[in-house]
PDBQT receptor file of N, H, CA, C and O in Angstrom, charges set to zero:
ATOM      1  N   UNK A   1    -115.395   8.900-110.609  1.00  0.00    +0.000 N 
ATOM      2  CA  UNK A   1    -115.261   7.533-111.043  1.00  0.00    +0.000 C 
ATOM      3  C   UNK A   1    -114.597   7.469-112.426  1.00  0.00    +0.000 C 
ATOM      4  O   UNK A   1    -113.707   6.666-112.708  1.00  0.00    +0.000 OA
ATOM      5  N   UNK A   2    -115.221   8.591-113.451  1.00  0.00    +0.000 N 
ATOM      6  H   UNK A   2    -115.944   9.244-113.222  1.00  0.00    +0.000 HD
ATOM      7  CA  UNK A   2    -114.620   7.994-115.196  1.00  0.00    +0.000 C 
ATOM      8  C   UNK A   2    -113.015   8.474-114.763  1.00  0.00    +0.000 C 
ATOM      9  O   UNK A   2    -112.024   7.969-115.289  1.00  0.00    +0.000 OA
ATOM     10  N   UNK A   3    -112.966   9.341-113.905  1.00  0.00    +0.000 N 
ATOM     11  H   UNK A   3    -113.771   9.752-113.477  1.00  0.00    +0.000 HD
ATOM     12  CA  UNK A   3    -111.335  10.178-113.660  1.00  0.00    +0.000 C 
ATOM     13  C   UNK A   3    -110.110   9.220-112.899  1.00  0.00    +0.000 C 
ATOM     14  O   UNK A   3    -108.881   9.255-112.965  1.00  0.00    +0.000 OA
ATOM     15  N   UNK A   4    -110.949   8.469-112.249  1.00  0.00    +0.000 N 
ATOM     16  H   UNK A   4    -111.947   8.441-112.195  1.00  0.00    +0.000 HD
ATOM     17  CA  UNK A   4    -109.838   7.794-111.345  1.00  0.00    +0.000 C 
ATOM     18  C   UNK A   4    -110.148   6.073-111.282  1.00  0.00    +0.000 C 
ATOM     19  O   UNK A   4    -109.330   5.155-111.206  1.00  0.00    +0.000 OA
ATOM     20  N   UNK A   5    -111.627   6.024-111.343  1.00  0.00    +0.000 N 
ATOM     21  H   UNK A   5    -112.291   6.769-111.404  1.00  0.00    +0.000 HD
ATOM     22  CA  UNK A   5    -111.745   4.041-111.709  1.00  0.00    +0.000 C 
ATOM     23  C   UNK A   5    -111.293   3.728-112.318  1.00  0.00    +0.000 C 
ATOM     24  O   UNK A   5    -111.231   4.259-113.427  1.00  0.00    +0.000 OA
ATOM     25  N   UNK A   6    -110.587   2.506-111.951  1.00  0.00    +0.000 N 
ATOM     26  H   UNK A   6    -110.637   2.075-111.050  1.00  0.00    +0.000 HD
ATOM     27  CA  UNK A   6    -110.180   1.526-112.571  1.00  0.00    +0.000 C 
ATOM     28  C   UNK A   6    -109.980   0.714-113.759  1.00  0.00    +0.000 C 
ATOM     29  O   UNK A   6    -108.967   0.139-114.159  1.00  0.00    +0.000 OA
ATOM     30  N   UNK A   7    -111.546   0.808-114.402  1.00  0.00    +0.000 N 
ATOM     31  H   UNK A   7    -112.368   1.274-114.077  1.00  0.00    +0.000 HD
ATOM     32  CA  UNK A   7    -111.737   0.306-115.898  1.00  0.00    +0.000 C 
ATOM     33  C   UNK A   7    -112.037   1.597-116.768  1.00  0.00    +0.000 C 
ATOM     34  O   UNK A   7    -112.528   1.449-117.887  1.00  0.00    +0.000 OA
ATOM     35  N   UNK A   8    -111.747   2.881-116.266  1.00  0.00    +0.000 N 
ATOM     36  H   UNK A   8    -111.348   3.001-115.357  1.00  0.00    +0.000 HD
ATOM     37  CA  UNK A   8    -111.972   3.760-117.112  1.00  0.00    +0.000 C 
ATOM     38  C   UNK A   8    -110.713   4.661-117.208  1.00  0.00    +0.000 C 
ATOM     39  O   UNK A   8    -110.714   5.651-117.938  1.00  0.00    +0.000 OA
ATOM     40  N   UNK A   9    -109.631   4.303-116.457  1.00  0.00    +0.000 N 
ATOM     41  H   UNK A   9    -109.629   3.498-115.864  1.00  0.00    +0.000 HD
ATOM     42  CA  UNK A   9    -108.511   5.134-115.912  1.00  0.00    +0.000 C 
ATOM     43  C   UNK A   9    -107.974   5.283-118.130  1.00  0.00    +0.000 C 
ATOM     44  O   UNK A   9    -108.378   6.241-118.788  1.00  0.00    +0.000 OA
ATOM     45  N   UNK A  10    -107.259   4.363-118.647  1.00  0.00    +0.000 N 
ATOM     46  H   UNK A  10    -106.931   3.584-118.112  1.00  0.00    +0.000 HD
ATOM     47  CA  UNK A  10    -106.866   4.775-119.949  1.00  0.00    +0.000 C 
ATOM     48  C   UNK A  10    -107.609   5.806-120.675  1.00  0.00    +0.000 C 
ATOM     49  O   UNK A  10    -107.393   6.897-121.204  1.00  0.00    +0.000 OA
ATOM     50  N   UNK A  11    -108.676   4.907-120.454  1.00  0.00    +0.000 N 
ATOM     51  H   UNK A  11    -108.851   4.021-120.025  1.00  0.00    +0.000 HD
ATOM     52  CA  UNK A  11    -109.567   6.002-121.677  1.00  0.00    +0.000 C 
ATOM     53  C   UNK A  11    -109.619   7.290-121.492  1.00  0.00    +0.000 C 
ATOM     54  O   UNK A  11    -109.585   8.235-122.279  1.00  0.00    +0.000 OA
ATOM     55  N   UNK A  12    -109.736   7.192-119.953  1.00  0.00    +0.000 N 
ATOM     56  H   UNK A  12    -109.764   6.424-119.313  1.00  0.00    +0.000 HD
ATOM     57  CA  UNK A  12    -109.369   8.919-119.331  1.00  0.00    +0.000 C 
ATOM     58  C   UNK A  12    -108.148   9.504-119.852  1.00  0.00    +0.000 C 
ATOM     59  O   UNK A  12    -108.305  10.379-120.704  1.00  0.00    +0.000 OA
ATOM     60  N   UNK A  13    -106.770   9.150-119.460  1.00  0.00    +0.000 N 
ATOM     61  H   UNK A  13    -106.643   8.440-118.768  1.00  0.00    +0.000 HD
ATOM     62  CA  UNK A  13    -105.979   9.405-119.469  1.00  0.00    +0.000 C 
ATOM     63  C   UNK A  13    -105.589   9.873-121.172  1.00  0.00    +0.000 C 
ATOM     64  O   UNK A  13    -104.623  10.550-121.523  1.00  0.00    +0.000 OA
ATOM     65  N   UNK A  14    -106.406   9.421-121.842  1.00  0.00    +0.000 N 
ATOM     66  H   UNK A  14    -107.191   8.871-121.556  1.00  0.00    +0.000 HD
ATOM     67  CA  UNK A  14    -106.229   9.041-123.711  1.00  0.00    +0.000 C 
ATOM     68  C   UNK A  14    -107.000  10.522-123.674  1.00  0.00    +0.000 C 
ATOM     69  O   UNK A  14    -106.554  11.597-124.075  1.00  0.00    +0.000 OA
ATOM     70  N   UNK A  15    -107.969  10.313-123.221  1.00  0.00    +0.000 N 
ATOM     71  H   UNK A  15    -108.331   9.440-122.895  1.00  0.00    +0.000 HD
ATOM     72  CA  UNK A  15    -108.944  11.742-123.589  1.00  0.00    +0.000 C 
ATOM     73  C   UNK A  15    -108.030  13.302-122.721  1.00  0.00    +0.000 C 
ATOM     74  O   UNK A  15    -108.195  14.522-122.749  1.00  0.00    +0.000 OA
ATOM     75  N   UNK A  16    -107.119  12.400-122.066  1.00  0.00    +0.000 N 
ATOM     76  H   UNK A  16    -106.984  11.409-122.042  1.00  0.00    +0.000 HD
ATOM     77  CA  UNK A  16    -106.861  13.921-121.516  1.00  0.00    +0.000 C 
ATOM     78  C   UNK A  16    -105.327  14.494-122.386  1.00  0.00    +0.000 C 
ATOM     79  O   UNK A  16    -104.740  15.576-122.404  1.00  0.00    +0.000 OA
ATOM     80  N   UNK A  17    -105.071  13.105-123.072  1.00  0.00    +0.000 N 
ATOM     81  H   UNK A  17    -105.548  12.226-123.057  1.00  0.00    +0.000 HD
ATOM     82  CA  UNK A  17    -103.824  13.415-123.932  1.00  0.00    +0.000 C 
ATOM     83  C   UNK A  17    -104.610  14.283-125.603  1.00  0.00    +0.000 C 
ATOM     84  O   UNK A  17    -104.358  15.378-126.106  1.00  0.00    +0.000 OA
ATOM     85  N   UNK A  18    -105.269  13.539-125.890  1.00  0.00    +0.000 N 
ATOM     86  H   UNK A  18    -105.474  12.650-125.482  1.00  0.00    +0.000 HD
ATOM     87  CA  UNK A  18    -105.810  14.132-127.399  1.00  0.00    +0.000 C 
ATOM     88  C   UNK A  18    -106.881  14.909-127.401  1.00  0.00    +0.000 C 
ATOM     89  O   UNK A  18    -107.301  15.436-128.431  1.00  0.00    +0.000 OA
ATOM     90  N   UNK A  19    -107.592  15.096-125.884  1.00  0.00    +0.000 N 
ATOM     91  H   UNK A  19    -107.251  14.668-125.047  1.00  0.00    +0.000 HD
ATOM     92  CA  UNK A  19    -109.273  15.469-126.302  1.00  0.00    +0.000 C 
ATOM     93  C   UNK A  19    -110.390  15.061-126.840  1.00  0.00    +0.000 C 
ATOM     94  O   UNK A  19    -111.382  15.742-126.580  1.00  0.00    +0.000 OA
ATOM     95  N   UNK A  20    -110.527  14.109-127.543  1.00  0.00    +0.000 N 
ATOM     96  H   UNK A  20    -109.721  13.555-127.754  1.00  0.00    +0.000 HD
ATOM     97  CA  UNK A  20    -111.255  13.515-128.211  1.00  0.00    +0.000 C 
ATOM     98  C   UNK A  20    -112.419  12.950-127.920  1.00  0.00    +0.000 C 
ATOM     99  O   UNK A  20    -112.451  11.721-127.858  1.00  0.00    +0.000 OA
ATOM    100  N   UNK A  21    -113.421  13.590-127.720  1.00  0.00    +0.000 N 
ATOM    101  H   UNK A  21    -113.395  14.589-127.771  1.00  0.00    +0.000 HD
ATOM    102  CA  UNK A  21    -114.419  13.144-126.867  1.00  0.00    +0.000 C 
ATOM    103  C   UNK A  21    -115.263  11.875-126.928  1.00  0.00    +0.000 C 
ATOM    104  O   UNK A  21    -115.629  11.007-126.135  1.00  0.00    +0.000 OA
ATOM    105  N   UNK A  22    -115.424  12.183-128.357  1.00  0.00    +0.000 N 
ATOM    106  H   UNK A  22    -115.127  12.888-129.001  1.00  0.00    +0.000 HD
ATOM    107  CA  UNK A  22    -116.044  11.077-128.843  1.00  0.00    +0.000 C 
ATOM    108  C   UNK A  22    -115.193   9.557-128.833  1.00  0.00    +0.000 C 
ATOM    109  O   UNK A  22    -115.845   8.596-129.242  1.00  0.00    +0.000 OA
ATOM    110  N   UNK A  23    -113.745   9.299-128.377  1.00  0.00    +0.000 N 
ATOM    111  H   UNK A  23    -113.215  10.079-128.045  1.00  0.00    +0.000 HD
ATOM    112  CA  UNK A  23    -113.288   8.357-128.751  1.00  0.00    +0.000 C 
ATOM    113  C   UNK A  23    -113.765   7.645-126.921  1.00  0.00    +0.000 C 
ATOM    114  O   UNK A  23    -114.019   6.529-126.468  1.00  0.00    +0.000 OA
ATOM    115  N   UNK A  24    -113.659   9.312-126.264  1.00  0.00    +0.000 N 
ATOM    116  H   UNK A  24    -113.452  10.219-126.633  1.00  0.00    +0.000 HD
ATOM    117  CA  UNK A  24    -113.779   8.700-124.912  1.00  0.00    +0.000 C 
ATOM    118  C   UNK A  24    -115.395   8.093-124.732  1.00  0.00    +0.000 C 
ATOM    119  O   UNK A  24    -115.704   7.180-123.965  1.00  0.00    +0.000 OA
ATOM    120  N   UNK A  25    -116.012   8.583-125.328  1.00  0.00    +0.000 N 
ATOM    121  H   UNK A  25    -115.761   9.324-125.951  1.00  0.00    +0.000 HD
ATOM    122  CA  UNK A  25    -117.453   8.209-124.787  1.00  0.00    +0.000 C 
ATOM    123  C   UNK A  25    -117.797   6.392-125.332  1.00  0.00    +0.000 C 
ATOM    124  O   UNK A  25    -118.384   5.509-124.706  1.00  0.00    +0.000 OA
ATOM    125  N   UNK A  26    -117.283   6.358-126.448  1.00  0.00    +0.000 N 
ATOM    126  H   UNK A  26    -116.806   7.075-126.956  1.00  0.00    +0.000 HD
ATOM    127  CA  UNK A  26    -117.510   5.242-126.706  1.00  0.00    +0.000 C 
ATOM    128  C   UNK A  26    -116.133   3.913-126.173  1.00  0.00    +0.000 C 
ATOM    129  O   UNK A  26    -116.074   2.716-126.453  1.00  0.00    +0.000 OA
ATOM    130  N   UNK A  27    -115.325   4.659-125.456  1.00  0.00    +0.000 N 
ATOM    131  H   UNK A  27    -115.373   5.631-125.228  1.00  0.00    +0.000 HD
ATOM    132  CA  UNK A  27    -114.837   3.521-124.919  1.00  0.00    +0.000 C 
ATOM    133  C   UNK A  27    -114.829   3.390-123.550  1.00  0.00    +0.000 C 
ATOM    134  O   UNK A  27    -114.259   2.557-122.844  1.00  0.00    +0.000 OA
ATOM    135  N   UNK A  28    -115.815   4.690-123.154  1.00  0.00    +0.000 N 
ATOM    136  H   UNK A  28    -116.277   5.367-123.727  1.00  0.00    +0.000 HD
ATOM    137  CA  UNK A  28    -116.572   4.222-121.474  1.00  0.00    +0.000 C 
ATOM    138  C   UNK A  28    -117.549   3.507-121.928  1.00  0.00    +0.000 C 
ATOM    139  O   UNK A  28    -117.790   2.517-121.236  1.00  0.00    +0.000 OA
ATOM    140  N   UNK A  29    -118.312   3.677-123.000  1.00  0.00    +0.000 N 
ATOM    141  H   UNK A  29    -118.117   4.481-123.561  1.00  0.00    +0.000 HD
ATOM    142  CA  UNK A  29    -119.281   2.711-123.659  1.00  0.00    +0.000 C 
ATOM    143  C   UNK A  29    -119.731   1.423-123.240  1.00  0.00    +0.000 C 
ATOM    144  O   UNK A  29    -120.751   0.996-122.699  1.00  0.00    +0.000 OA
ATOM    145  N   UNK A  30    -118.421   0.825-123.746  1.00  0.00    +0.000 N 
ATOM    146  H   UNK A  30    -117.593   1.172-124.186  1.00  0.00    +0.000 HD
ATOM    147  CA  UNK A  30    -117.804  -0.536-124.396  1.00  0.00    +0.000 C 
ATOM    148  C   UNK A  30    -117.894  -1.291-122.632  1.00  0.00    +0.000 C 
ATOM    149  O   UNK A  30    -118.171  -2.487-122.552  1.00  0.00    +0.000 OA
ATOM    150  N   UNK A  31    -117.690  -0.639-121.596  1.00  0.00    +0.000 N 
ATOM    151  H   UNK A  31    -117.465   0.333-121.661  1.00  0.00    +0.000 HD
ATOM    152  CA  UNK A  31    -116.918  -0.995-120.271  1.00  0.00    +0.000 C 
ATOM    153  C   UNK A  31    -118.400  -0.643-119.915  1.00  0.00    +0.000 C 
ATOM    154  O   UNK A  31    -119.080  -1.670-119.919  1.00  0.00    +0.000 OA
ATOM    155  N   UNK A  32    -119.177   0.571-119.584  1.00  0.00    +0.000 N 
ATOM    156  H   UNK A  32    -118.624   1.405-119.581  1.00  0.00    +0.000 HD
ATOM    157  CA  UNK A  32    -120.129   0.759-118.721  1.00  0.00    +0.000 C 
ATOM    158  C   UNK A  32    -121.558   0.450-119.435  1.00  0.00    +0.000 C 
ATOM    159  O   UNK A  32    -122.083  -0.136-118.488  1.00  0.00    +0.000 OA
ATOM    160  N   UNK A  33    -121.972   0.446-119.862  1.00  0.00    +0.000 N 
ATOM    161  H   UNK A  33    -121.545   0.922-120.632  1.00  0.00    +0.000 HD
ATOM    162  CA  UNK A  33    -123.296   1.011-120.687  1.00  0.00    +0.000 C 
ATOM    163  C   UNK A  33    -123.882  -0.952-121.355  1.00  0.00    +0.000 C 
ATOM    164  O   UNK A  33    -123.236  -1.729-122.058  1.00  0.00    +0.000 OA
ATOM    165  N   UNK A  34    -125.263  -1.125-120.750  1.00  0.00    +0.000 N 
ATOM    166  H   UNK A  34    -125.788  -0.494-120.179  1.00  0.00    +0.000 HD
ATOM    167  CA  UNK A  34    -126.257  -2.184-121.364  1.00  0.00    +0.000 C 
ATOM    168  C   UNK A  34    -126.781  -1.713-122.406  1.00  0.00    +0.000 C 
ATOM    169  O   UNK A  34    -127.350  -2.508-123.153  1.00  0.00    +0.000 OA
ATOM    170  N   UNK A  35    -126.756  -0.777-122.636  1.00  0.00    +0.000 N 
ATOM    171  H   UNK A  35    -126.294  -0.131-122.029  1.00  0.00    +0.000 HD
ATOM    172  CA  UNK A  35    -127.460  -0.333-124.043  1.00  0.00    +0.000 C 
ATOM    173  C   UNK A  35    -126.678  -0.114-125.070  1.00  0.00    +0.000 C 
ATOM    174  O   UNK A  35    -125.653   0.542-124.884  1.00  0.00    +0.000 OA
ATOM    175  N   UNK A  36    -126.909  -0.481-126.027  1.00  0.00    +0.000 N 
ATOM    176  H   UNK A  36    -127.742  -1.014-126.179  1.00  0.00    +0.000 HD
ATOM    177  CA  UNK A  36    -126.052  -0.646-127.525  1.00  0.00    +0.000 C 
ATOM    178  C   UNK A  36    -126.136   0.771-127.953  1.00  0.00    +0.000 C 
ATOM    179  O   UNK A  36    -125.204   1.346-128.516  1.00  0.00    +0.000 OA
ATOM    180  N   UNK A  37    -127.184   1.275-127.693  1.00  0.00    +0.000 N 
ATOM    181  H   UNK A  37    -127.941   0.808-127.235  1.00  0.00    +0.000 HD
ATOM    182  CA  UNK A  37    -126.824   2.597-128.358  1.00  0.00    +0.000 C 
ATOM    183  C   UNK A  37    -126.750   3.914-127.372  1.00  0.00    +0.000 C 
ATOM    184  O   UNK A  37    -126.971   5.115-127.529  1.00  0.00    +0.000 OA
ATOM    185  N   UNK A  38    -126.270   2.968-126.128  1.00  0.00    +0.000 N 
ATOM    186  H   UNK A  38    -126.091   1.992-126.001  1.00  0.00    +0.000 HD
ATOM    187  CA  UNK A  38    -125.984   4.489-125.378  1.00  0.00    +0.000 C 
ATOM    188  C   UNK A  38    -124.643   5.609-125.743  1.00  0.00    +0.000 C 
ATOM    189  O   UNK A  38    -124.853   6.776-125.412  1.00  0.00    +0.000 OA
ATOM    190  N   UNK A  39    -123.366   5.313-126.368  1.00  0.00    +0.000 N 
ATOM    191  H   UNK A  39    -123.196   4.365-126.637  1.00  0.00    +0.000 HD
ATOM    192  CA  UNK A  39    -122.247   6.189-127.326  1.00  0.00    +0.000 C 
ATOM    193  C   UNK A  39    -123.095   6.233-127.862  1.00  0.00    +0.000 C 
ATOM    194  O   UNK A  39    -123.905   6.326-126.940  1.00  0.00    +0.000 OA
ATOM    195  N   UNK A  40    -124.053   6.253-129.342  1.00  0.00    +0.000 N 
ATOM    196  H   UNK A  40    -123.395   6.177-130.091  1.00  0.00    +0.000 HD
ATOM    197  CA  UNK A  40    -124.612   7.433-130.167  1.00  0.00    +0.000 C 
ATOM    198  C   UNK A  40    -125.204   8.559-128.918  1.00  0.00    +0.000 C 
ATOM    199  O   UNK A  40    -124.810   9.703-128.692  1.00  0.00    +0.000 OA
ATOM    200  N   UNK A  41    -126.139   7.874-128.320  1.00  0.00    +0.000 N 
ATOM    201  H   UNK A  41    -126.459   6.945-128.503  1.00  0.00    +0.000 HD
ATOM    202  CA  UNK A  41    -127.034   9.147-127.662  1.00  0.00    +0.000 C 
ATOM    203  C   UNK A  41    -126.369   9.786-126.913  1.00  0.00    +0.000 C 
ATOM    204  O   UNK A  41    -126.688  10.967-126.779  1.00  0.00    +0.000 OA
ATOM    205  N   UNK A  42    -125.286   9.300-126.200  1.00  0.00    +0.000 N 
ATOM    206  H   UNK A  42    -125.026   8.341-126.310  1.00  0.00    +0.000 HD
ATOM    207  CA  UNK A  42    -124.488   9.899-125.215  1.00  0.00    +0.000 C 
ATOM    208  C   UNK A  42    -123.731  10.854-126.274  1.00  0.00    +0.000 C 
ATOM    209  O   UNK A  42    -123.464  11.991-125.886  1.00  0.00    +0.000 OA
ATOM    210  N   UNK A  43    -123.387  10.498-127.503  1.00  0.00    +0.000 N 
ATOM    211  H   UNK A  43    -123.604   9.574-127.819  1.00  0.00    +0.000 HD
ATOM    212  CA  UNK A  43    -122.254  12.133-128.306  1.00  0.00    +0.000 C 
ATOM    213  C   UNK A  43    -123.534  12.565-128.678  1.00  0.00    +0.000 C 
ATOM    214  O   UNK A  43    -123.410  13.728-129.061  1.00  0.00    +0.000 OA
ATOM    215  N   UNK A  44    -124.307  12.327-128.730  1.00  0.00    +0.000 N 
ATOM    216  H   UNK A  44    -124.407  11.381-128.419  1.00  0.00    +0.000 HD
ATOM    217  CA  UNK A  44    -125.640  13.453-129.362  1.00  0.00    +0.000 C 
ATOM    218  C   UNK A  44    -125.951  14.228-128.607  1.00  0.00    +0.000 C 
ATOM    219  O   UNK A  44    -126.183  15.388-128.948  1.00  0.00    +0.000 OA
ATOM    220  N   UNK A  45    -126.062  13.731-127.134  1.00  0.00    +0.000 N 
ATOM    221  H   UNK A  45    -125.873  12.789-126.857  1.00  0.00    +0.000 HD
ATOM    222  CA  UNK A  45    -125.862  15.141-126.092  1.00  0.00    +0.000 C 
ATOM    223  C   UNK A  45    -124.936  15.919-125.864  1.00  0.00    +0.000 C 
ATOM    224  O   UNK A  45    -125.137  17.110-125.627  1.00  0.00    +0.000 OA
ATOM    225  N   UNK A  46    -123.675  15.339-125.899  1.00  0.00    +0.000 N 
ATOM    226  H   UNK A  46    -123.511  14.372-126.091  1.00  0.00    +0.000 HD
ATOM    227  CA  UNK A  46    -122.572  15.767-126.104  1.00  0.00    +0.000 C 
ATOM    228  C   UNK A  46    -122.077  16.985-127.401  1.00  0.00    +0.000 C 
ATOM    229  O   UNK A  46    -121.120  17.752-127.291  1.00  0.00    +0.000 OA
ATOM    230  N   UNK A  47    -122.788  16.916-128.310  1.00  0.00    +0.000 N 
ATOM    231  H   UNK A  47    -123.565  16.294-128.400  1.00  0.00    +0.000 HD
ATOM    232  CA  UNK A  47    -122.703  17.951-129.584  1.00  0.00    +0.000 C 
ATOM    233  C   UNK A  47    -123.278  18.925-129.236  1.00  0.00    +0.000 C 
ATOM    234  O   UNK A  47    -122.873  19.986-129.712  1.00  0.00    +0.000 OA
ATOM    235  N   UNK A  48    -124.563  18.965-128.177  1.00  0.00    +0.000 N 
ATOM    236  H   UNK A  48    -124.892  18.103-127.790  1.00  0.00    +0.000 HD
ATOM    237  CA  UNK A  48    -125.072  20.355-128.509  1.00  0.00    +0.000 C 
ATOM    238  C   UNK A  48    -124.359  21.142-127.318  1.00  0.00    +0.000 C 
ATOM    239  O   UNK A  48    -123.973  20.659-126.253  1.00  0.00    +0.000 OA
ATOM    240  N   UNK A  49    -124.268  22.574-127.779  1.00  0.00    +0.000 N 
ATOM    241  H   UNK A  49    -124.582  22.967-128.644  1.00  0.00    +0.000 HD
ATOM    242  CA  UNK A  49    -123.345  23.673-127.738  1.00  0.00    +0.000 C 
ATOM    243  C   UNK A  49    -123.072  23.866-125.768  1.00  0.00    +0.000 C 
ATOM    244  O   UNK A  49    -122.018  23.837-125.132  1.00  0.00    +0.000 OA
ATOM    245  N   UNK A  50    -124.303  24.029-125.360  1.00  0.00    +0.000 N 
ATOM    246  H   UNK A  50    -125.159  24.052-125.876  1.00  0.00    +0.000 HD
ATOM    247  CA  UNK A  50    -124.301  24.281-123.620  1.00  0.00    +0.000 C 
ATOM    248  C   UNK A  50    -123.741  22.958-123.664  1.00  0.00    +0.000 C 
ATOM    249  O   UNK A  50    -122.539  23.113-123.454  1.00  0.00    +0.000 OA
ATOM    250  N   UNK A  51    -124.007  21.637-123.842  1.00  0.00    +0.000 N 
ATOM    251  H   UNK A  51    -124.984  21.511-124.013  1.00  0.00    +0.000 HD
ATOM    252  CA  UNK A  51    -123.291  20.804-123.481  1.00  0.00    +0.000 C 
ATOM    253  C   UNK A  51    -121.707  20.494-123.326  1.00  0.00    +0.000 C 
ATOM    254  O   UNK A  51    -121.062  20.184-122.325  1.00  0.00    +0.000 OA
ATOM    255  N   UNK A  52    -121.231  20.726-124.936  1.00  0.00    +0.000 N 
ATOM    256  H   UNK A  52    -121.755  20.978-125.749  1.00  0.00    +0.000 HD
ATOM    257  CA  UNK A  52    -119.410  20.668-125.077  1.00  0.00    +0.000 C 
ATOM    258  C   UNK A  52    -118.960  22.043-124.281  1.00  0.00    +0.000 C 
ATOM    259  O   UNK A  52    -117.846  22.099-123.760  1.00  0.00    +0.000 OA
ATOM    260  N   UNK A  53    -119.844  23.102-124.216  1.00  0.00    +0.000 N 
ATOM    261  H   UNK A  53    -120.749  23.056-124.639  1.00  0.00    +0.000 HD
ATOM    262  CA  UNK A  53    -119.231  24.200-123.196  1.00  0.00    +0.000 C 
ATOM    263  C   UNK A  53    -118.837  23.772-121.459  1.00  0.00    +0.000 C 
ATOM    264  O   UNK A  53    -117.855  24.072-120.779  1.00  0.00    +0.000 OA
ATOM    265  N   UNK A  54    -120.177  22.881-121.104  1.00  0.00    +0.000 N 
ATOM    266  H   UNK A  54    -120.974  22.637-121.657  1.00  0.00    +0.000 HD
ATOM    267  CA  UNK A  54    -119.955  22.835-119.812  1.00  0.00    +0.000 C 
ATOM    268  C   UNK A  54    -118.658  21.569-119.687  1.00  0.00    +0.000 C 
ATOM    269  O   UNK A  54    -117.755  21.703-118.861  1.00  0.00    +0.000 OA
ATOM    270  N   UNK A  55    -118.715  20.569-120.462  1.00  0.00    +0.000 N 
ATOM    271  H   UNK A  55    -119.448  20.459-121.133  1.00  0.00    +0.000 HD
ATOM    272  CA  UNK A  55    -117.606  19.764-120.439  1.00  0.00    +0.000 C 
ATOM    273  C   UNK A  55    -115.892  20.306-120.639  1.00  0.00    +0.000 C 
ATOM    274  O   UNK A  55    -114.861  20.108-119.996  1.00  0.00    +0.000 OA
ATOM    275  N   UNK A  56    -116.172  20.936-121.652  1.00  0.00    +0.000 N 
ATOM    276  H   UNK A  56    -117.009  21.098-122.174  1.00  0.00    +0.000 HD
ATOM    277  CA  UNK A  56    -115.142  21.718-121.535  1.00  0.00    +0.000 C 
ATOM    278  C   UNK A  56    -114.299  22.327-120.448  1.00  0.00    +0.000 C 
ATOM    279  O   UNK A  56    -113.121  22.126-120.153  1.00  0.00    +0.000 OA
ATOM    280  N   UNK A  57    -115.515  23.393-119.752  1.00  0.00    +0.000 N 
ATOM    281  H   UNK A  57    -116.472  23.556-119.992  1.00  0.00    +0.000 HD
ATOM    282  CA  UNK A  57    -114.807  24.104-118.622  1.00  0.00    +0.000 C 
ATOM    283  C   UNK A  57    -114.574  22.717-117.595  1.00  0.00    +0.000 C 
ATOM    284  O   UNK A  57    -113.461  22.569-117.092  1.00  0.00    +0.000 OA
ATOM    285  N   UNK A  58    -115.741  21.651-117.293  1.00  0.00    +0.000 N 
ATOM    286  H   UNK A  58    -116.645  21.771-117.702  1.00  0.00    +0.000 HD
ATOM    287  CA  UNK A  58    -115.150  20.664-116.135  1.00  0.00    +0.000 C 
ATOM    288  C   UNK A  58    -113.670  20.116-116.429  1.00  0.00    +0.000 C 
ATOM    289  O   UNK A  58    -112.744  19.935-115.637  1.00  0.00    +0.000 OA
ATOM    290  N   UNK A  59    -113.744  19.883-117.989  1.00  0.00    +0.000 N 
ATOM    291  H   UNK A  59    -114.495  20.030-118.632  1.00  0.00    +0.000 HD
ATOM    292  CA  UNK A  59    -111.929  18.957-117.978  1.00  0.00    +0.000 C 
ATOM    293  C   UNK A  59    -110.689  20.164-117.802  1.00  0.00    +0.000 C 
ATOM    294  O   UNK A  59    -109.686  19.779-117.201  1.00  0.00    +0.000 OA
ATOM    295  N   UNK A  60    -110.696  21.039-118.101  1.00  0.00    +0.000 N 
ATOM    296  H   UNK A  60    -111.511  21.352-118.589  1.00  0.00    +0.000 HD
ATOM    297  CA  UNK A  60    -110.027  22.393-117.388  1.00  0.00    +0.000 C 
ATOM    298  C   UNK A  60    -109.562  21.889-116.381  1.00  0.00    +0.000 C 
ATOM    299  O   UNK A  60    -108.509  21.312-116.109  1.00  0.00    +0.000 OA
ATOM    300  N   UNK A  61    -111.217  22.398-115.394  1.00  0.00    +0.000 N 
ATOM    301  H   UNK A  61    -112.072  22.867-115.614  1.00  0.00    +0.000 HD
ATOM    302  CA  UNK A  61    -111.149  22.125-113.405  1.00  0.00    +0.000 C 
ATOM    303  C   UNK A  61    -110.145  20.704-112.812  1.00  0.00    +0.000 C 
ATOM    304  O   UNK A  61    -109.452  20.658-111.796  1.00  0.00    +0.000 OA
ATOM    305  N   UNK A  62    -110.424  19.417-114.063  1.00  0.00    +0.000 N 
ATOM    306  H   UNK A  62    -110.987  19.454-114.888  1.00  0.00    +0.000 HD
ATOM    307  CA  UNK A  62    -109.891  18.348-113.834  1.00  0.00    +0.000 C 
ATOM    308  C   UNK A  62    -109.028  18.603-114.021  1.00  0.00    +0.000 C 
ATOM    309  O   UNK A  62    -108.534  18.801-112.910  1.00  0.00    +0.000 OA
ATOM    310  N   UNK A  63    -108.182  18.825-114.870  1.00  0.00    +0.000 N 
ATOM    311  H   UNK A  63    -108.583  18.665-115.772  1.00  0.00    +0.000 HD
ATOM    312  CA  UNK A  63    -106.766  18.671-115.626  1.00  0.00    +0.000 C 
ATOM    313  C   UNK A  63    -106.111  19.858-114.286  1.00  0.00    +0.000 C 
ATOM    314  O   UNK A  63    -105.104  19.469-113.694  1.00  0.00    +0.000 OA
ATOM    315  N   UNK A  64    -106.402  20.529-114.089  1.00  0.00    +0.000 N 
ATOM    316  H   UNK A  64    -107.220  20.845-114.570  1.00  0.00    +0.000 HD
ATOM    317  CA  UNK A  64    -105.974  22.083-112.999  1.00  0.00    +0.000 C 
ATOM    318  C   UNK A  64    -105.170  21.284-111.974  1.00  0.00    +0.000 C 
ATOM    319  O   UNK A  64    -104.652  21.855-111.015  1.00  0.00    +0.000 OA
TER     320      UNK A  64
């Protein structure tokens, strides 16, 4: 869905040009998320180490 829907297709496409994770999380944010502070908690999981590893290798598999 964040790879190919519709209201998330740019932000994807932005994150797959610069990497930037954090710009992506908070502008699936903005589009998906009732909770105001789901971008903080969502990059706070996102920082710790097994986490940016496993994301990492998935945008690889994607981008492949």
């Amino acid at each position: 869905m964040i790879t190919s829907g519709t209201p998330y297709h740019t932000a994807w496409q932005q994150y797959r040009n610069d990497g930037d994770l954090p710009t992506l999380i908070a502008a699936v944010a903005r589009i998906y998320a009732t909770d105001p502070g789901y971008a903080r908690q969502t990059a706070a999981i996102d920082s710790q180490e097994n986490v940016a590893a496993a994301i990492a290798e998935a945008w690889w598999e994607v981008a492949a």
